[in-house]
C-alpha positions in Angstrom: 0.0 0.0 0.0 0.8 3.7 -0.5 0.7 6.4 2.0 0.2 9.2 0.7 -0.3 12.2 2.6 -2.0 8.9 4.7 -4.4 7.9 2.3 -4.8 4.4 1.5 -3.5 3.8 -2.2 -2.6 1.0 -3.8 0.6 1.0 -5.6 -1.1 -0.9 -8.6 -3.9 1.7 -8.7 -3.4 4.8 -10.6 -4.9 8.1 -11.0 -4.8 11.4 -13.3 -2.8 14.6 -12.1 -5.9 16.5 -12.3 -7.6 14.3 -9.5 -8.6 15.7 -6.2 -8.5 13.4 -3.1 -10.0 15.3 -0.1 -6.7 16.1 2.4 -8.9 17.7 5.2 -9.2 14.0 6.2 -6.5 11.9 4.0 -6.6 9.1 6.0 -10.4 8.1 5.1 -9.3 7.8 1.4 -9.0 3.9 0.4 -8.4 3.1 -3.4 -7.8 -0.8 -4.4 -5.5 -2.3 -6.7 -5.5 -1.9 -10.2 -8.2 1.1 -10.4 -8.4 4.0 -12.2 -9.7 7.6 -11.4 -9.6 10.3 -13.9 -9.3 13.3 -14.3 -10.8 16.0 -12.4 -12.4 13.4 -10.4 -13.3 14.9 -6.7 -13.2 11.9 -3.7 -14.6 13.1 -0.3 -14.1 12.1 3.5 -15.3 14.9 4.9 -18.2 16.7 5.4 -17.9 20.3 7.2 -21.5 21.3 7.7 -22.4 17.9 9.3 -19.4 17.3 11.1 -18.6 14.0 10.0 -15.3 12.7 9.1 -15.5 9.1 7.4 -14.1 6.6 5.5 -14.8 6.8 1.3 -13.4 3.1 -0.4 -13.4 2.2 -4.0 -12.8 -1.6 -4.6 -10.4 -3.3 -6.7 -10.3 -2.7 -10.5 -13.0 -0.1 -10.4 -13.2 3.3 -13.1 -14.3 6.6 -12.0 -15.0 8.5 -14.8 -13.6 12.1 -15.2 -15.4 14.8 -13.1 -17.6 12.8 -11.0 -17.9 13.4 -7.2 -17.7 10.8 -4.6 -19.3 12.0 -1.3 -18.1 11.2 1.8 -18.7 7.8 3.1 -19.6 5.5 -0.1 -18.1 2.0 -0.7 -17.8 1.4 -4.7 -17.4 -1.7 -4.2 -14.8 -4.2 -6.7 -15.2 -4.1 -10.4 -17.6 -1.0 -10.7 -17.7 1.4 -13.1 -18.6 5.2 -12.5 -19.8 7.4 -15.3 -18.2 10.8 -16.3 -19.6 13.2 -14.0 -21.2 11.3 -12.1 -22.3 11.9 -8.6 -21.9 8.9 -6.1 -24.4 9.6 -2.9 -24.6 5.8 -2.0 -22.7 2.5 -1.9 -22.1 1.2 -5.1 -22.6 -2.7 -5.2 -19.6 -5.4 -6.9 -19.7 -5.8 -10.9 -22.1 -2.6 -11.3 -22.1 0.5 -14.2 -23.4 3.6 -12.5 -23.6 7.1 -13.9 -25.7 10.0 -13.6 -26.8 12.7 -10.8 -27.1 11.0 -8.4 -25.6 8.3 -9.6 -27.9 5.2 -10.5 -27.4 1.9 -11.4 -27.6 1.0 -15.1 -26.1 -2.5 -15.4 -25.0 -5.3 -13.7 -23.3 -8.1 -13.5 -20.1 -6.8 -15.6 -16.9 -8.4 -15.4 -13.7 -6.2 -15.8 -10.4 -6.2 -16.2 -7.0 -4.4 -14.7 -8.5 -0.1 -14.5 -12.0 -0.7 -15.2 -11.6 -2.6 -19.0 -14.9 -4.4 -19.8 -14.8 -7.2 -20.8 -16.9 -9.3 -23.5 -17.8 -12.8 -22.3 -15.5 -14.2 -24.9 -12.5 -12.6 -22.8 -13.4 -14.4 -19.4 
């Protein structure tokens, strides 16, 4: 695992420059192994106006699409995908495409590979 600035990061995961982990409260920031999070992606662990300082996860070999928002507090769990711009209110369940504001589930059941690739069932 990295530390970095104490977050939780996997040294297998990887991220664009433009991303923005929340360093109010660094150490509630988990990211799992071989995920992705683009650009000018926001993650969250804190919340000022309700006081709360928690833990945000995203699984192994998950993608978070390039401007979306992860509140403070959500599990996306391993293998998800999040669509660009995208805001993530609530836990996102294993194997799952989400997008939209708030963020919904659209399919399910996926299978990816290393940083979000989907994969067609002739690749399992």
């Amino acid at each position: 695992m990295t530390k970095f600035w104490g977050m939780d990061i996997h040294e297998t995961a990887s991220f664009s420059l433009s991303a923005r982990f929340d360093r109010t409260n660094p150490r509630g920031i988990h990211i799992g192994a071989e995920s992705y999070v683009a650009f000018e992606t926001v993650i969250l662990s804190h919340d000022m106006t309700r006081r709360i300082h928690c833990d945000t996860w995203i699984g192994r070999r998950c993608f978070i699409g390039g401007k979306s928002i992860i509140l403070p507090g959500v599990r996306i769990n391993d293998e998800s995908i999040v669509g660009i711009g995208s805001v993530v209110t609530r836990d996102v369940p294993p194997n799952t495409v989400v997008a939209g504001n708030p963020a919904r589930i659209l399919r399910k059941d996926v299978r990816l590979g290393p940083y979000g690739y989907l994969l067609n069932p002739s690749e399992l």
